[in-house]
Every structure is written in C-alpha cells, then in structure tokens.
PAZAPA-4460 file (N, C-alpha, C; in steps of 0.05 Angstrom, whole numbers, plus 32768, in hexadecimal, padded with zeros to 4 digits):
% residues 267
    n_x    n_y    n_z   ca_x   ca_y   ca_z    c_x    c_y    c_z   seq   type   mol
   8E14   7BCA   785C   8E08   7BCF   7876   8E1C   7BC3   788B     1      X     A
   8E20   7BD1   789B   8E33   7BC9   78B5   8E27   7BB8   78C2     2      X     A
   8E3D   7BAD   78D6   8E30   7B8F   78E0   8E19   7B98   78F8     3      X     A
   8E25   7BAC   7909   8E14   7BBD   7919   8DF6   7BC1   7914     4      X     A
   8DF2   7BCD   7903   8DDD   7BDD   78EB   8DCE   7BC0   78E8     5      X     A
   8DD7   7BB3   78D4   8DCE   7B92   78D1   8DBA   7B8A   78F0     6      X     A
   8DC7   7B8D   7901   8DC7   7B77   791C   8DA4   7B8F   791D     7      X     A
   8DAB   7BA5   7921   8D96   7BB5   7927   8D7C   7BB2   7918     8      X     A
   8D89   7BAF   7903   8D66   7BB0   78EC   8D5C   7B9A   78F9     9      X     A
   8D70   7B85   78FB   8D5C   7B69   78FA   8D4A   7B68   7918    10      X     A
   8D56   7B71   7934   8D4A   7B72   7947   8D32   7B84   7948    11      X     A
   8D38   7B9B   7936   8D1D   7BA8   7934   8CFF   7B9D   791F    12      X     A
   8D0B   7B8B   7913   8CF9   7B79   7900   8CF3   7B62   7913    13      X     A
   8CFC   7B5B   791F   8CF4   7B48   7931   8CDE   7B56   7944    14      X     A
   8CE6   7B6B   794F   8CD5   7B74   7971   8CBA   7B72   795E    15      X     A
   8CB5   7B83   7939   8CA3   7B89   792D   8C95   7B74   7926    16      X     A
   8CA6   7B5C   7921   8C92   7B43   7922   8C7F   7B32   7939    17      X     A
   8C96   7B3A   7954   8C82   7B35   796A   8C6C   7B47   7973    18      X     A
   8C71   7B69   7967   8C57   7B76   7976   8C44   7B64   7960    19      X     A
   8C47   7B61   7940   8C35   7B56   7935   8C21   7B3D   793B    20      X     A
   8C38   7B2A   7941   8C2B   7B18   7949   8C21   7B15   7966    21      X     A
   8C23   7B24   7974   8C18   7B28   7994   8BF8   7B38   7990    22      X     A
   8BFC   7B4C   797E   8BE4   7B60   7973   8BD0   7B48   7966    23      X     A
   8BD9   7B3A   7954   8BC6   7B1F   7948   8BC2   7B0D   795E    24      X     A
   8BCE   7B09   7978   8BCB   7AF6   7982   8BB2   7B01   7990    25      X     A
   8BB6   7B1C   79A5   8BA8   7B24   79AF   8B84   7B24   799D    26      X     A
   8B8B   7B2B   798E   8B6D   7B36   7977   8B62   7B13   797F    27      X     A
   8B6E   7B05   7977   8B64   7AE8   7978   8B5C   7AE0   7991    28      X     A
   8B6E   7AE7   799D   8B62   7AE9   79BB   8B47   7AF5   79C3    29      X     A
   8B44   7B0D   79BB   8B30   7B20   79CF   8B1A   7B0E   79B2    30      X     A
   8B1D   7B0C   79A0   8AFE   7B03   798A   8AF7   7AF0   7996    31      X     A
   8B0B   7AD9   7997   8B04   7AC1   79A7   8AF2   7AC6   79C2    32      X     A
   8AFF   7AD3   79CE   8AE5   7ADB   79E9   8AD2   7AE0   79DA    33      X     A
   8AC6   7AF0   79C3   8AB9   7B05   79C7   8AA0   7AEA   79B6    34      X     A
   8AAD   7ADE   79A6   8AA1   7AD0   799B   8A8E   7ABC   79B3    35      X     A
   8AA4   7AB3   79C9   8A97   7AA0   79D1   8A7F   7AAA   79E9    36      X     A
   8A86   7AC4   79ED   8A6B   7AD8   79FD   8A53   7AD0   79EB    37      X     A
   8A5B   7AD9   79DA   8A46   7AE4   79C2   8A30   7AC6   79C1    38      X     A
   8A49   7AAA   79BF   8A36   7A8C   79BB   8A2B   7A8F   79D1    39      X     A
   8A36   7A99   79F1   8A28   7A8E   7A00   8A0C   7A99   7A06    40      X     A
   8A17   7AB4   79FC   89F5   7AC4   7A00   89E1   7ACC   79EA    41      X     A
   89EA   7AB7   79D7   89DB   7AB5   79C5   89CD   7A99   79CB    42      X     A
   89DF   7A87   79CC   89D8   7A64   79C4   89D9   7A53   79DC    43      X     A
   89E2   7A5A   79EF   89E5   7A4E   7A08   89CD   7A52   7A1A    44      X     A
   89CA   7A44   7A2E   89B0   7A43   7A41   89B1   7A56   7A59    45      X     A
   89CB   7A60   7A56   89D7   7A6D   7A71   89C3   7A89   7A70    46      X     A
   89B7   7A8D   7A56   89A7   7AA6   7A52   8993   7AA3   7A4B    47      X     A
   8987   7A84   7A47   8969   7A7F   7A4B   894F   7A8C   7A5A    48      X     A
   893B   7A96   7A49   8929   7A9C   7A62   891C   7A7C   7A6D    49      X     A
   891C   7A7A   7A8E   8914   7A6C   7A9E   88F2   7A6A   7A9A    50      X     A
   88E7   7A80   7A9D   88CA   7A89   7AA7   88BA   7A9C   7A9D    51      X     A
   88A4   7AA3   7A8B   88A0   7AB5   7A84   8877   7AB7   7A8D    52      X     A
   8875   7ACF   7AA2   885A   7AD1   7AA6   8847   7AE8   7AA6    53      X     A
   8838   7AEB   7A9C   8823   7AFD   7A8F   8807   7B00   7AA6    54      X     A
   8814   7B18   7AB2   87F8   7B20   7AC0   87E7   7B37   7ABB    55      X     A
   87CB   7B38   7AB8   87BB   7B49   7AB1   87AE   7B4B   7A9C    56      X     A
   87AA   7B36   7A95   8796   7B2C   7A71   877F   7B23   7A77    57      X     A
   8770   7B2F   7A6F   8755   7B22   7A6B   874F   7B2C   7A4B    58      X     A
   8748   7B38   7A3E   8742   7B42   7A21   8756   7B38   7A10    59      X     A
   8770   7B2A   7A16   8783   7B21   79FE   878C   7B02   7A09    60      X     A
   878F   7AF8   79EC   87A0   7ADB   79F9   87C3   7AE7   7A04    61      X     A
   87CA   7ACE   7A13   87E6   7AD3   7A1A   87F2   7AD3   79FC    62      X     A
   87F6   7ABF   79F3   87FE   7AC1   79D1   8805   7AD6   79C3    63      X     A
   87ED   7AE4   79C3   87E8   7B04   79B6   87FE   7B15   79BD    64      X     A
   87F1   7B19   79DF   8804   7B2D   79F4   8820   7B1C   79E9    65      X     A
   882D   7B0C   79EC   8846   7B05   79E7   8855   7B10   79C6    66      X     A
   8846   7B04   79B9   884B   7B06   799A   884C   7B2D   7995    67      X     A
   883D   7B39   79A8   883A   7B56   799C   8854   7B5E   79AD    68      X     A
   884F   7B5C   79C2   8867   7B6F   79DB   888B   7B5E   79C6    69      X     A
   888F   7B43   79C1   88A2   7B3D   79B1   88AB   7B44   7997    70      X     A
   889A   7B4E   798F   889D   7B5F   7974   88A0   7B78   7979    71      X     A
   8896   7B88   7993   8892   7BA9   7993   88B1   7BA5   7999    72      X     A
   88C5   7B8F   79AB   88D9   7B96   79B1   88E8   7B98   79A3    73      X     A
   88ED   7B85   798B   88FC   7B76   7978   88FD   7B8E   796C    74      X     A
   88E9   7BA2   7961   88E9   7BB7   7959   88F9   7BCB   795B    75      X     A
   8905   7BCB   796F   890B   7BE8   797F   892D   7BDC   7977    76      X     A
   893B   7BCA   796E   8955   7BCC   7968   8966   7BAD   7959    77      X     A
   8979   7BAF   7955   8989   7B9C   7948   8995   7B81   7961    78      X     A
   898E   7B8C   796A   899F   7B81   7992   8987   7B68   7991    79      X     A
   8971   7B7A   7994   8957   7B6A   799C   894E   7B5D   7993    80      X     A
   8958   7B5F   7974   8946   7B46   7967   895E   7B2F   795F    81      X     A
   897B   7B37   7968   898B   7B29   7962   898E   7B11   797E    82      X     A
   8981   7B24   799B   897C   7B0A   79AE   8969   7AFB   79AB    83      X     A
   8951   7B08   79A8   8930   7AF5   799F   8930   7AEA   79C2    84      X     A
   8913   7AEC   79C2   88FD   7AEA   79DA   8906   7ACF   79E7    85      X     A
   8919   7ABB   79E9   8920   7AAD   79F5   8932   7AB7   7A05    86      X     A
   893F   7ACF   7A03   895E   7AD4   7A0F   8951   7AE8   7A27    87      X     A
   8959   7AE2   7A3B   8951   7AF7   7A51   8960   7B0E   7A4D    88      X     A
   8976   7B0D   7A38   8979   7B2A   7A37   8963   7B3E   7A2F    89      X     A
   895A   7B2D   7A11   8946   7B3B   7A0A   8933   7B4F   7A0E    90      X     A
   892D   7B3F   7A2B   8920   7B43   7A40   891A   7B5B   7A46    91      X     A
   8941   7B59   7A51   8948   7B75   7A68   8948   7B87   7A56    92      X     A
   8952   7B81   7A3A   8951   7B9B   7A2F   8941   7BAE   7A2A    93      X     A
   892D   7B96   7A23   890E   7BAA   7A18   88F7   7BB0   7A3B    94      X     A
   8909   7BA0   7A58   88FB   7BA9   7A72   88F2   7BC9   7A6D    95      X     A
   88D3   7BCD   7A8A   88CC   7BE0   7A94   88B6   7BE1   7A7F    96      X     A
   88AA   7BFF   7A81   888E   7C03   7A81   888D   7C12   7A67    97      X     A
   887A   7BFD   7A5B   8870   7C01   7A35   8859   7C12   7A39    98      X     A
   8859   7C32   7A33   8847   7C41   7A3E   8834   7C3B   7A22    99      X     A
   8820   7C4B   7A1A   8807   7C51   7A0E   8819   7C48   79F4   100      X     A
   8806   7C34   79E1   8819   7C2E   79CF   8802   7C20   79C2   101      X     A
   8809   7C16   79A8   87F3   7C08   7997   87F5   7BEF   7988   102      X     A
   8807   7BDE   79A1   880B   7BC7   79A5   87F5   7BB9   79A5   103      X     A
   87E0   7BB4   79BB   87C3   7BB1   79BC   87B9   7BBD   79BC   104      X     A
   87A0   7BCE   79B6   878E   7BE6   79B7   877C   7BDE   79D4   105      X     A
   8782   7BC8   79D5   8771   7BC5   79F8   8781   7BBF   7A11   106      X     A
   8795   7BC9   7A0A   87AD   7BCC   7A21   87B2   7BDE   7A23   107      X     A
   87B6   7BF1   7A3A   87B8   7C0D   7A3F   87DA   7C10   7A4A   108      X     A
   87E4   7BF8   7A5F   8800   7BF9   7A56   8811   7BE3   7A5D   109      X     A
   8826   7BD4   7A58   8837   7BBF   7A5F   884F   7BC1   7A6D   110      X     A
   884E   7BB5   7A84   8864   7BBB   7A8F   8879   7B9E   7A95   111      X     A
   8893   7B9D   7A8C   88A7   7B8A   7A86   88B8   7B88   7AA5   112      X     A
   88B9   7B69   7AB3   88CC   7B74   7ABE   88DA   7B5B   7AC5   113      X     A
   88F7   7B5A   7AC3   8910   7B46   7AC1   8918   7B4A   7AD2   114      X     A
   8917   7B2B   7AE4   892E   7B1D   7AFA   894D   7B0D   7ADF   115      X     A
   8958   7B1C   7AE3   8972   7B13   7AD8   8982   7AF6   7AE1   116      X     A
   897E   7AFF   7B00   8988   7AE3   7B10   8977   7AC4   7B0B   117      X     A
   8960   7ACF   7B06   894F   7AB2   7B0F   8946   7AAF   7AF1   118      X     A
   894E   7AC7   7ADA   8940   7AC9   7AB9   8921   7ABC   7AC2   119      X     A
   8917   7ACC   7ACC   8900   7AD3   7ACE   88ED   7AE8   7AC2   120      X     A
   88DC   7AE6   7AB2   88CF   7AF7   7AA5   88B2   7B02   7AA4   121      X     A
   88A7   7B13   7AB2   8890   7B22   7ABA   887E   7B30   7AAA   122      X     A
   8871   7B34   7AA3   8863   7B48   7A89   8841   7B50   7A9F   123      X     A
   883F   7B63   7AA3   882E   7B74   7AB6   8820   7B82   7A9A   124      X     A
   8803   7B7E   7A9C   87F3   7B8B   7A86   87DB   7B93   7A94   125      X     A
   87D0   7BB5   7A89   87BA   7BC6   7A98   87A9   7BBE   7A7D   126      X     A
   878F   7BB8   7A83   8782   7BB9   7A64   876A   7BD0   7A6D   127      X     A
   875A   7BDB   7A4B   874E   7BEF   7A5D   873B   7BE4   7A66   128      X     A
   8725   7BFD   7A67   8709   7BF6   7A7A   86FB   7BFF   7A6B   129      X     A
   86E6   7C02   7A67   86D8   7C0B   7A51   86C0   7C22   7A67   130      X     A
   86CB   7C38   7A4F   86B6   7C52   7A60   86A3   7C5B   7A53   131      X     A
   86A1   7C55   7A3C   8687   7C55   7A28   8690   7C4C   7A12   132      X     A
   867A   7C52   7A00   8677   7C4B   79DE   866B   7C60   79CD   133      X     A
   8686   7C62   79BA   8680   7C76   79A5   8676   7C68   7991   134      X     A
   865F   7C72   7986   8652   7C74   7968   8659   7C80   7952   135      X     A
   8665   7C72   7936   8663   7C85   7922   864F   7C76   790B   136      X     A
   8640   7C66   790E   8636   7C5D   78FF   861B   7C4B   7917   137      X     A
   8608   7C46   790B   85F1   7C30   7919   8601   7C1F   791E   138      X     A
   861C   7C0F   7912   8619   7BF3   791B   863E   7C00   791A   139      X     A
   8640   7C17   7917   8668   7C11   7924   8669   7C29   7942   140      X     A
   866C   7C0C   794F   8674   7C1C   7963   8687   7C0E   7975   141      X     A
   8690   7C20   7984   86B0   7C15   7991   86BA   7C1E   79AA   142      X     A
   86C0   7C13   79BA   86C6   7C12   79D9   86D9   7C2A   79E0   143      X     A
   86D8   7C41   79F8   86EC   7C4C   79F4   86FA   7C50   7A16   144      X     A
   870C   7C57   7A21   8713   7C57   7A3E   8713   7C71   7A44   145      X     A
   8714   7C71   7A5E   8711   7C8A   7A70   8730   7C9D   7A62   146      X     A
   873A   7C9A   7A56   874E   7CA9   7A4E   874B   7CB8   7A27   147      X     A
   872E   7CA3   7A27   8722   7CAF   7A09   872E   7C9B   79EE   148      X     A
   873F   7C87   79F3   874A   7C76   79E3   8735   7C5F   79DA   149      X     A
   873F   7C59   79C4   8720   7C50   79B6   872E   7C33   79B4   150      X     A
   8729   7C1A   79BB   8738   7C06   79BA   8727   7BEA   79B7   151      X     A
   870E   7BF1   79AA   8708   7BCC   79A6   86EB   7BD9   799A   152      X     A
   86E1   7BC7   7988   86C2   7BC9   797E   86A8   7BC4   7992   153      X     A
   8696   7BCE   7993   8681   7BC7   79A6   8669   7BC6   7998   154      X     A
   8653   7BBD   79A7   863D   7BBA   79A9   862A   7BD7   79A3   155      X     A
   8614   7BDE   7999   8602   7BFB   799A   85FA   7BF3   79B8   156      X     A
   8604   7C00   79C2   85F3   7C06   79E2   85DB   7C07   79EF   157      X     A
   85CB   7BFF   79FB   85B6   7C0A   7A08   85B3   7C11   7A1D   158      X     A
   85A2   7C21   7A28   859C   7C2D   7A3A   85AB   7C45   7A4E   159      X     A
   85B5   7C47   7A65   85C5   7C5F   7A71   85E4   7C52   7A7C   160      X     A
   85E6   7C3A   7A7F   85F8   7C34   7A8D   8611   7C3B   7A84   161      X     A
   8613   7C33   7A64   862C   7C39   7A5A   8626   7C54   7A4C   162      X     A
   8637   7C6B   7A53   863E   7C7B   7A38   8636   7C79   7A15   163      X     A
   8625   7C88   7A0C   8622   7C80   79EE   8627   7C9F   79E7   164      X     A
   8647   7C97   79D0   8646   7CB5   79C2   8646   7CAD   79A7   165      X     A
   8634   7CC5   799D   862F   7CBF   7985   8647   7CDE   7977   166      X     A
   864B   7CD7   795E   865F   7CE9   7950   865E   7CE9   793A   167      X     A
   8647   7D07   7930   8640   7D0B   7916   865A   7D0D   7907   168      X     A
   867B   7D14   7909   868B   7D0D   7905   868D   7CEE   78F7   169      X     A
   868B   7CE6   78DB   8688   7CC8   78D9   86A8   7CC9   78CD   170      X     A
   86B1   7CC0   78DD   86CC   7CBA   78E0   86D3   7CA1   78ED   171      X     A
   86D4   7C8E   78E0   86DD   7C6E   78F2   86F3   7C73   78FE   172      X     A
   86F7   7C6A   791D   8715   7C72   7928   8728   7C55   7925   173      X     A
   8747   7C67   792D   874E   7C49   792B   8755   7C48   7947   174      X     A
   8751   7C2B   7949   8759   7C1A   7966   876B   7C24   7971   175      X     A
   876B   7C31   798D   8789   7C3D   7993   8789   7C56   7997   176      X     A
   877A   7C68   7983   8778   7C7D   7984   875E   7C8C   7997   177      X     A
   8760   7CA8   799E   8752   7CB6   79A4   8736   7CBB   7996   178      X     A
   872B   7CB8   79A9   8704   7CC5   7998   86F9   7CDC   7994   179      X     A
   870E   7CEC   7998   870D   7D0C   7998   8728   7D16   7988   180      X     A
   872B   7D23   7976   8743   7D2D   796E   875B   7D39   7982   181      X     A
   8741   7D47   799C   875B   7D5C   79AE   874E   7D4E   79CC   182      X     A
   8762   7D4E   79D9   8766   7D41   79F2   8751   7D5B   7A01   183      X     A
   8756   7D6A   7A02   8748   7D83   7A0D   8728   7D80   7A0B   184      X     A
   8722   7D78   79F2   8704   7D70   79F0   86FB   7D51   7A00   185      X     A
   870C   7D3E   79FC   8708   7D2F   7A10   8704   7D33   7A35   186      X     A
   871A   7D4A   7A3C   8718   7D4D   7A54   8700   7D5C   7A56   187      X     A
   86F0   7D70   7A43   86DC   7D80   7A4F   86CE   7D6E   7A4C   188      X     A
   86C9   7D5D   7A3F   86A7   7D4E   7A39   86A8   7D3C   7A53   189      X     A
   86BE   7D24   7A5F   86C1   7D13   7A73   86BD   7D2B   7A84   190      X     A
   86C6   7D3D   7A92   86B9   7D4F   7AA7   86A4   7D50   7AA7   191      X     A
   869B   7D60   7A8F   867C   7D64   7A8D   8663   7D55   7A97   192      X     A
   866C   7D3E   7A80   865B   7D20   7A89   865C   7D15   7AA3   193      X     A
   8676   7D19   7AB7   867A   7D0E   7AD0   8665   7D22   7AE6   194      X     A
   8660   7D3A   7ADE   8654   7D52   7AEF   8637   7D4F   7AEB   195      X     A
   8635   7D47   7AD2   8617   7D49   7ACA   8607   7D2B   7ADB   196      X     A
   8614   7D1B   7AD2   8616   7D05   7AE9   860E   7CF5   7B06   197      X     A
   861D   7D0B   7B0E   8625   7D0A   7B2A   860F   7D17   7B34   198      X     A
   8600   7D2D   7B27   85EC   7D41   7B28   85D8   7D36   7B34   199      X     A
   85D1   7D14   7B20   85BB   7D04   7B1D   85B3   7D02   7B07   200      X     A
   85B7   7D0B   7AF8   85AB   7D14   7ACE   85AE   7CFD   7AC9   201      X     A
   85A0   7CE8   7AC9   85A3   7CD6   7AB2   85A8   7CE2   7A91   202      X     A
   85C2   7CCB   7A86   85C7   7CD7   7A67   85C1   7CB2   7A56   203      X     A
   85AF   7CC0   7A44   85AE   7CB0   7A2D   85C2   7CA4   7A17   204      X     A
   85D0   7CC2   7A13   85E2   7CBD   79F8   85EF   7CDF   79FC   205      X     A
   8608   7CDB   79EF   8610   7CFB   79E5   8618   7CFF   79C1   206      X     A
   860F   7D15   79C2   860F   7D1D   79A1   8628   7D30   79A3   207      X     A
   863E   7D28   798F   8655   7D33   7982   8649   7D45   7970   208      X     A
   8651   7D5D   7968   8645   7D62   7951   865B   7D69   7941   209      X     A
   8659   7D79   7925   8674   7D7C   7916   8683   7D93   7930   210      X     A
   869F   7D83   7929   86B7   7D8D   7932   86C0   7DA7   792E   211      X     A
   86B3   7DBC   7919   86B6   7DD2   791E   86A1   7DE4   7928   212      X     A
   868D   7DDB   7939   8681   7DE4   7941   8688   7DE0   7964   213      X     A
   8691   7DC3   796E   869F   7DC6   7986   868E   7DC5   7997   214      X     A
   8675   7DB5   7999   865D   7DBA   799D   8655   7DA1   79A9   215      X     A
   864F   7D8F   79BC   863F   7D77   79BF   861B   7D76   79D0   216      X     A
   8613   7D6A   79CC   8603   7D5F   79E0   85F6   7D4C   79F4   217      X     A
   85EE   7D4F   7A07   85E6   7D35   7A1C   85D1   7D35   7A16   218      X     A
   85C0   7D18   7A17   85A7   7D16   7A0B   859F   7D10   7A29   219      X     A
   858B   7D15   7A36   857D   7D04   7A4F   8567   7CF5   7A44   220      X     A
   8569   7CD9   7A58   854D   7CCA   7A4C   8533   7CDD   7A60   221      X     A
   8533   7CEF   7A6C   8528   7CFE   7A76   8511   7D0F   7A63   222      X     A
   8520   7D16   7A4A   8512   7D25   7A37   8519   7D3C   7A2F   223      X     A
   8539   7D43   7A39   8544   7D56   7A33   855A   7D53   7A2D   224      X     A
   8570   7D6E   7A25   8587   7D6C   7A15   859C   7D83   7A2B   225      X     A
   85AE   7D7F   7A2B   85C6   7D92   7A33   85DB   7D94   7A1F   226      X     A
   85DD   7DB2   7A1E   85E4   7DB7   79FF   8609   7DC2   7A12   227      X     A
   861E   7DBC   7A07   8632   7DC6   7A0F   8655   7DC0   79F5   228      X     A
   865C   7DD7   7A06   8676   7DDC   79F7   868F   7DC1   79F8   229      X     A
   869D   7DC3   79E3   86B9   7DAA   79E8   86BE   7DC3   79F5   230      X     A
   86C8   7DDE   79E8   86E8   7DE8   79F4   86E4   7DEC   7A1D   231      X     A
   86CE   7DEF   7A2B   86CC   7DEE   7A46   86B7   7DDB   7A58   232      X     A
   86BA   7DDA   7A6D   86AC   7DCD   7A7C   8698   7DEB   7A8B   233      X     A
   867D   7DEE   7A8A   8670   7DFB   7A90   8678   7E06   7AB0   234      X     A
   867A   7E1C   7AB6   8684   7E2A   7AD0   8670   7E20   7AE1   235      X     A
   867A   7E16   7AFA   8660   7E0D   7B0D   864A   7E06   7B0D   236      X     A
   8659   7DED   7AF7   8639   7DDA   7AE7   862C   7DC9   7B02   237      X     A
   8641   7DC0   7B13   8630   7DB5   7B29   8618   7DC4   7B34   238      X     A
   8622   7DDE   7B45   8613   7DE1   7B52   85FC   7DF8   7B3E   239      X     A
   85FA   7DF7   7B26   85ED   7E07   7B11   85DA   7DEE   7B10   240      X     A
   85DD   7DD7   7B0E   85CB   7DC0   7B04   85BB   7DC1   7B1F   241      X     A
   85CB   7DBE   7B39   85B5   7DB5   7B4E   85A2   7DCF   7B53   242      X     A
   85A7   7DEB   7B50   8596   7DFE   7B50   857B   7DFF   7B40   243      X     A
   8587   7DF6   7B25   8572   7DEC   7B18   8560   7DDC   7B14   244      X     A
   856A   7DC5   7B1C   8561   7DA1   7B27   854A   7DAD   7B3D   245      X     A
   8551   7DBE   7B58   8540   7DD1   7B6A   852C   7DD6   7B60   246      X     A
   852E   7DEA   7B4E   8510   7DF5   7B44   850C   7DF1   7B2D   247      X     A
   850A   7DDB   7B22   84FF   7DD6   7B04   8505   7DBA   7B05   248      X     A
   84E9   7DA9   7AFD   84E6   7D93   7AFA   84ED   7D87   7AE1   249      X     A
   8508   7D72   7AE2   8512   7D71   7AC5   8502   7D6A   7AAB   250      X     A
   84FA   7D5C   7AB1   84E4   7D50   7A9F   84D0   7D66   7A91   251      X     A
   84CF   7D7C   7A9A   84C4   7D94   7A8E   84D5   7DA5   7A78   252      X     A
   84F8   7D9A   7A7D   8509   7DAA   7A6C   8504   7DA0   7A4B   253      X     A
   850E   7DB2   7A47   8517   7DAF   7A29   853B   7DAF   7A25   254      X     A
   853F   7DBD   7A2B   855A   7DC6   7A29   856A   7DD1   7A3C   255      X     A
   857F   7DD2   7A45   8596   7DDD   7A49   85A6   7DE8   7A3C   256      X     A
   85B5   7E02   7A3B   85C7   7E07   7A22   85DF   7E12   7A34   257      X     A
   85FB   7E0C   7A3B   860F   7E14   7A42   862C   7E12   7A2E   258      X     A
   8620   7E1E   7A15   8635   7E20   79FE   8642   7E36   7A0B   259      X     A
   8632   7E47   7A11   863C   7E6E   7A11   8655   7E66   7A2C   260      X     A
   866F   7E77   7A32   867A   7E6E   7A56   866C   7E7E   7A5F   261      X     A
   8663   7E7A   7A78   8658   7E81   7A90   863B   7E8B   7A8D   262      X     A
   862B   7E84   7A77   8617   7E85   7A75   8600   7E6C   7A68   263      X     A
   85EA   7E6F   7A77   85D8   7E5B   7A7D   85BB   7E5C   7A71   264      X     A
   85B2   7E54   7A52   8598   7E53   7A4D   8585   7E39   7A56   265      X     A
   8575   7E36   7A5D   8563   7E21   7A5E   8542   7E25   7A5A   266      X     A
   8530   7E0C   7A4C   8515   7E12   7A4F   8505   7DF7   7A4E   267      X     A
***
C-alpha cells in the first residue's frame, strides 16, 4: 500500500471512529435527559397532585367515587397506570366528561377537571333522582331515573307519589342498565304517564305485560285501568282525557283501551 493510500485509510478510520463515538455520545446524551424527565415525572414532587375535590355526592362515599373513577382511568391505558392517581398527569389525561358508564350505577355522569398550574384536582358528579320503582318480584324492586336506568335497590312502594311498575317480565335487571329492553318503549310509556298525569288521573301502579305483546297498563286508585301500547303515545291523549274527564265521572269507568292508533274504547 502506498504511503498516500496508507495516510487515507487511516483518516477515514478515524472520521468513522468519531461519527461513532459522537453517535454513542449523543444516544447517552438524549437517554440521560430522557431518563431524568421520566424520574422527574414519575418520582419527583414537581408533578404531585396538590388538591383533590369531589363535588356532588350524596349516595357514595368520597373513597368509592375515588377508588372507581381511578381504576375506570387506569383502565383505559399503559401511560395511566404507569403515572397512578398521585401524578397530575394522570389527571389531565383521563380530564373532561365520563358520560353514562357503569362505574357507579347511581351516578349518571363525572366530570374531571385539571388546573395543571396550581395541580389542582376537581371531580364534578350528577347522581340520579329517582323517578319511580320497578317490580319484578314482591320484595325485588329497584330505583330507576327519568332516563329509565335502573341504579340502586328500593323499597315496595306505597301509595301515588312514586311510580310503581310492576313487570310480568321476571327478569332481575342489572344496575346500570335499562328497565325496558328498547329506549322507544321507555319514551312512549314516560309521555304517556306524564299526560295521563297532568290530566289529574291519579296512578296507582303500571302493569308491564309480556314483551311480545307490547302492551302495558295504568292502574288508577280511582277504580279503573288505562290499557295502552309501548310502540306509541296515544294521538291527543290530552285533550281525549279532558273530553272525557267532561262527561263521565271516573269512578264509574272500568276501562280505557288505547292499544288500537287513533282509536278509543272505554266503559
């Protein structure tokens, strides 16, 4: 090899040892940061939550609400459970509004919300309200909300104040869920019941009957029954009830029947 040739290899083995070792230095370099991000926002205080406060509980301990909403997050990825509920990241990650979910069955929804600057931590909770009580048994019965969600065990009811549905359907629901299979049957019956209501009808109880017949009833402590369909809300049940309320003294009825649409039996 010529001296030339010689002189060349070696300078080019050299430049190849410095990109090497510049390439290792760098790598060491950028890990080193990455590592020491990683301690600080893992192990350091700089990402401590400061504050954490819970408004809108009455039906759950804070404990609960905490332990459930920390777990629904932790859930959702590898990130989240790798910061854990001390890190205001956590936080921000899993922030904003936990819609309909079966976290609590008596919470309707949770809403998260992170001050980053001050690691401040908010948790906003709607619980429901209770709009009656479904029956599937004498002694099981269970609370449900104006949206038809069945969410806590209750009491057998008495008298008119609360809602009593009974549901030859013996099907125990689960917490969380709907008391009706189809949303549609919920919306006709809550109309229904709201019109019949408003009318003046005192209601006793309503009878579900089997589901393929699609069929319920309103019981009045009056001494009569109103017989009607899930799939509609009766065509101008208002002003069909007050015409009738007019000339017929309820307490003389027997029945109502508005299964048929747009047609009206009574006696």
């Amino acid at each position: 090899m010529m001296l030339g040739q010689e002189s060349h290899f070696y300078s080019k083995k050299k430049e190849r040892n410095f990109v090497f070792l510049y390439s290792m230095l760098s790598i060491l370099v950028v890990s080193g940061i990455l590592i020491g991000l990683a301690y600080a926002i893992l192990f350091s205080r700089l990402f401590k939550v400061s504050s954490l406060k819970v408004e809108g509980i009455k039906l759950v301990s804070k404990e609960e609400l905490l332990s459930s909403v920390e777990s629904y997050i932790i859930s959702r990825g590898f990130v989240e459970s790798l910061l854990g509920p001390d890190n205001i990241l956590f936080w921000k990650i899993g922030s904003g509004y936990i819609g309909f979910t079966p976290i609590i069955p008596s919470i309707s929804y949770i809403s998260v919300d992170v001050n980053i600057k001050t690691k401040q931590v908010t948790i906003s909770v709607k619980e429901r309200n209770m709009y009656g009580i479904w029956c599937v048994s004498e002694n099981g019965c269970f609370a449900f909300d104006d949206a038809g969600v069945v969410f806590a065990r209750a009491p057998v009811p008495e008298g008119v104040l609360v809602t009593r549905i009974e549901n030859l359907n013996k099907r125990e629901p689960v917490l969380g869920s709907l008391f009706l299979p189809d949303t549609e049957w919920i919306r006709n019956l809550f109309q229904t019941l709201y019109i019949v209501k408003k009318e003046g009808i005192p209601v006793s109880n309503v009878l579900i009957k089997d589901y393929g017949l699609k069929e319920w009833d309103i019981m009045s402590p009056l001494g009569f029954s109103i017989y009607a369909s899930l799939d509609f809300v009766p065509q101008n049940l208002d002003s069909v009830l007050k015409n009738i309320t007019a000339k017929v003294d309820l307490k003389n009825l027997s029945y109502m029947d508005f299964r048929i649409p747009n047609r009206l039996f009574y006696k």
